[in-house]
C-alpha positions as CSV (number, residue, x, y, z in Angstrom):
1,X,84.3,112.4,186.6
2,X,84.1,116.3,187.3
3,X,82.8,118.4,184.2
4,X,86.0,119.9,183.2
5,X,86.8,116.0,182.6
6,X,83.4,115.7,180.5
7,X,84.0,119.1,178.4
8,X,87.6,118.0,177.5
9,X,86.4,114.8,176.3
10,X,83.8,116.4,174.7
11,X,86.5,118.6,172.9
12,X,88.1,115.6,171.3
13,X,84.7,113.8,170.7
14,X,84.2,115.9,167.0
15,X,87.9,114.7,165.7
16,X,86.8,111.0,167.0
17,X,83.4,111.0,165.5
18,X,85.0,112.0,162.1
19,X,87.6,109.4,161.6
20,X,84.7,107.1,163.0
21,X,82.6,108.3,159.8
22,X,85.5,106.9,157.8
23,X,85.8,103.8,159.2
24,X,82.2,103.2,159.0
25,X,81.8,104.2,154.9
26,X,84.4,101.1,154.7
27,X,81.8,98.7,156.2
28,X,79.3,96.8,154.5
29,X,76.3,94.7,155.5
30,X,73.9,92.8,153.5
31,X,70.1,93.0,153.2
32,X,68.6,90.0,152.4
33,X,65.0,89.1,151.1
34,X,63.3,86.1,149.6
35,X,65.7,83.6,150.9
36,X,68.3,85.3,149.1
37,X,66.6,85.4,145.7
38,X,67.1,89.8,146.6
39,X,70.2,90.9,148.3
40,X,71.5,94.7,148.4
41,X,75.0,95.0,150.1
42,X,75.0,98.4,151.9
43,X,77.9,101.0,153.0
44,X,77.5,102.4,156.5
45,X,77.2,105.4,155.3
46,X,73.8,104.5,153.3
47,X,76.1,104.2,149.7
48,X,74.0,100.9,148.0
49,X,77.3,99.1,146.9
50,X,75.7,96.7,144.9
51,X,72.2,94.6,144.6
52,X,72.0,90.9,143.5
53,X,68.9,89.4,142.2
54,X,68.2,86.0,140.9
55,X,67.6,84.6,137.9
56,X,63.8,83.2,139.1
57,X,62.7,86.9,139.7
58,X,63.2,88.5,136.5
59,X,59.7,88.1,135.1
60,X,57.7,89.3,137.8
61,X,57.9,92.9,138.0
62,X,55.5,93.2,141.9
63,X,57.6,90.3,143.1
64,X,60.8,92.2,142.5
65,X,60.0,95.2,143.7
66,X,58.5,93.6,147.1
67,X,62.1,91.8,147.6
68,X,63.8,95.0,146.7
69,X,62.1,97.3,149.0
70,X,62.3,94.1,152.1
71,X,65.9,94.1,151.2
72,X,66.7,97.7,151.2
73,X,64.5,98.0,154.6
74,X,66.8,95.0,156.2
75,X,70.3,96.7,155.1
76,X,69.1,100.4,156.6
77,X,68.4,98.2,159.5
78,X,71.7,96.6,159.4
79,X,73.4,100.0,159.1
80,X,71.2,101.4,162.0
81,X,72.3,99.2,164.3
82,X,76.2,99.8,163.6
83,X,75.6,103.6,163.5
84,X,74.1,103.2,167.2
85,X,76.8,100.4,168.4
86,X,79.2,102.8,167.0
87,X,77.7,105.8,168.6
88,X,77.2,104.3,172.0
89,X,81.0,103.2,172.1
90,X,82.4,106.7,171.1
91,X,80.0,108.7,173.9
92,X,80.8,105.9,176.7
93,X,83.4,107.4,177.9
94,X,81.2,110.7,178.8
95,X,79.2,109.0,181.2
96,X,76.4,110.9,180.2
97,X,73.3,109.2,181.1
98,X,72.2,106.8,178.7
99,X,68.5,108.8,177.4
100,X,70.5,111.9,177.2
101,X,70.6,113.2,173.5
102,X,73.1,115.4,171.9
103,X,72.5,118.7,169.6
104,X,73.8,117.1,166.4
């Protein structure tokens, strides 16, 4: 691939990234702690859609707030690793080597 190849891809790669950011607000994942007793479902666009905690938990305040923050931690984890899977598909067609970071 010559550059004039790379810098028209790089044109459209803005427009692409955008409607990317779309679909990825529509996905969720799930953070999960305490066997499930904590879980906080997550947008990929770091929007907390909702958090479910059970009934066992509700009387102890430290035990809550441990699960909380585990659960929050796993679904930011969850939504890293579709942000990068997502990023790694749009800029493959570059072939830009794969340590080699963009401005933005």
């Amino acid at each position: 691939m010559n550059i004039f190849e790379i810098m028209q891809k790089a044109k459209n790669l803005k427009s692409e990234m955008e409607e990317s950011q779309k679909k990825l607000a529509k996905i969720e994942v799930e953070g999960r702690s305490g066997g499930g007793m904590v879980v906080v479902s997550m947008a990929c666009d770091y929007r907390v859609i909702s958090v479910k905690l059970d009934e066992s938990i509700k009387d102890d305040l430290s035990m809550l707030e441990d699960l909380l923050k585990l659960a929050m931690n796993d679904a930011l984890s969850k939504v890293s690793e579709k942000l990068q899977e997502n990023m790694a598909s749009q800029l493959g067609g570059l072939g830009l080597p794969p340590d080699f970071k963009l401005p933005f």
